[in-house]
C-alpha positions in Angstrom: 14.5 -5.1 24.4 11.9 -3.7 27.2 8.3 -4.0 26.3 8.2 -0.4 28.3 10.8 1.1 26.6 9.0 0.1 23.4 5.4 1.7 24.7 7.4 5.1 25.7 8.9 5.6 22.8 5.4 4.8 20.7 3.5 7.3 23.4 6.2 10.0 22.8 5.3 9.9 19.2 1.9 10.0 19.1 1.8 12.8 20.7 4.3 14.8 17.8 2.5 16.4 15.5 2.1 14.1 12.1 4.2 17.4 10.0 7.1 17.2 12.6 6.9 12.9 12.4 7.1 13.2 8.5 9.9 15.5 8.9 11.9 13.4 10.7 11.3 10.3 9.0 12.4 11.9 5.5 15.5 13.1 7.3 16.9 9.6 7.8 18.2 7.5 5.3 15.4 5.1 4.2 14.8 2.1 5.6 13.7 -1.6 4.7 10.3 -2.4 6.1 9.5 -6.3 7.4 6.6 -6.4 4.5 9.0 -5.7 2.2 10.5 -2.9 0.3 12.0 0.4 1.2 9.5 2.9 3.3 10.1 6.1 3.8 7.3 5.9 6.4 9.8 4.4 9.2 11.1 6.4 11.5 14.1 5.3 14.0 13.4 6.4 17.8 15.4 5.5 20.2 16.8 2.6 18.3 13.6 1.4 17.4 12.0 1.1 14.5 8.5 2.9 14.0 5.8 3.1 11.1 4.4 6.2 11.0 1.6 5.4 9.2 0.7 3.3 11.8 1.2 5.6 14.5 -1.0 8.0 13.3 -4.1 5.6 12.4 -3.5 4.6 8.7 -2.3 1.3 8.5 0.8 0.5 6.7 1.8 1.9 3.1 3.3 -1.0 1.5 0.3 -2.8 2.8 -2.0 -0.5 0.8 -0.1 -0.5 -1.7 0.1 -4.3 -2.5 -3.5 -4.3 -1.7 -3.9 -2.2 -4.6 -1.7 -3.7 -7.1 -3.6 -6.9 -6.6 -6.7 -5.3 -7.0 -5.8 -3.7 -10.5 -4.3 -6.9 -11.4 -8.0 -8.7 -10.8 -9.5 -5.7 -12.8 -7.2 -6.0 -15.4 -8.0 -9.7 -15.8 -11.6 -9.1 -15.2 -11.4 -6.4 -18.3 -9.3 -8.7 -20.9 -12.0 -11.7 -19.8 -14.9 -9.1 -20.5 -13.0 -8.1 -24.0 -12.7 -11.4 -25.4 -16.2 -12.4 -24.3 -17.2 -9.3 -26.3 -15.3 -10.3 -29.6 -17.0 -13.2 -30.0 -20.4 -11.3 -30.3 -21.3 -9.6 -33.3 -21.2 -6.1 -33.4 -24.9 -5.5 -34.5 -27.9 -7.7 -33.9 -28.4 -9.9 -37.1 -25.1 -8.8 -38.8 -23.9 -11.6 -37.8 -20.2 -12.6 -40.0 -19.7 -16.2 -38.6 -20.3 -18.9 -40.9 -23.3 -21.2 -40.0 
């Protein structure tokens, strides 16, 4: 495929508004992105595929979202780590139940 053909077509979208981009995109049947998953955020122009995240400056969705999912995971740990920390404390200074 032509390198030009592919800046064109990316130049001709950038320049659609991002209402008239969405719209198109959510009339084609969804597609799978490289990442991963199905985005509805890829749009087919002129036989290419486009992100349209991307286009319009926000970086990929499925990026993001993996980004966060890994994130809550770490907080999730993080929390359970900080729970059983926490159990192993008494409750009230010098109420202590543990046998000595």
């Amino acid at each position: 495929m032509d390198g030009d053909k592919i800046f064109k077509a990316r130049a001709e979208l950038r320049q659609m508004a991002m209402a008239n981009l969405l719209k198109m995109a959510f009339c084609q049947k969804e597609k799978i992105c490289m990442l991963g998953g199905v985005c509805p955020f890829l749009l087919e122009y002129r036989r290419i595929l486009f992100c349209i995240s991307e286009i319009v400056g926000q970086g990929c969705q499925i990026e993001k979202l993996r980004l966060l999912s890994e994130e809550n995971a770490g907080s999730e740990d993080e929390g359970s780590r900080k729970a059983v920390k926490l159990s192993d404390e008494p409750c009230l200074p010098g109420l202590d139940s543990r046998p000595r």
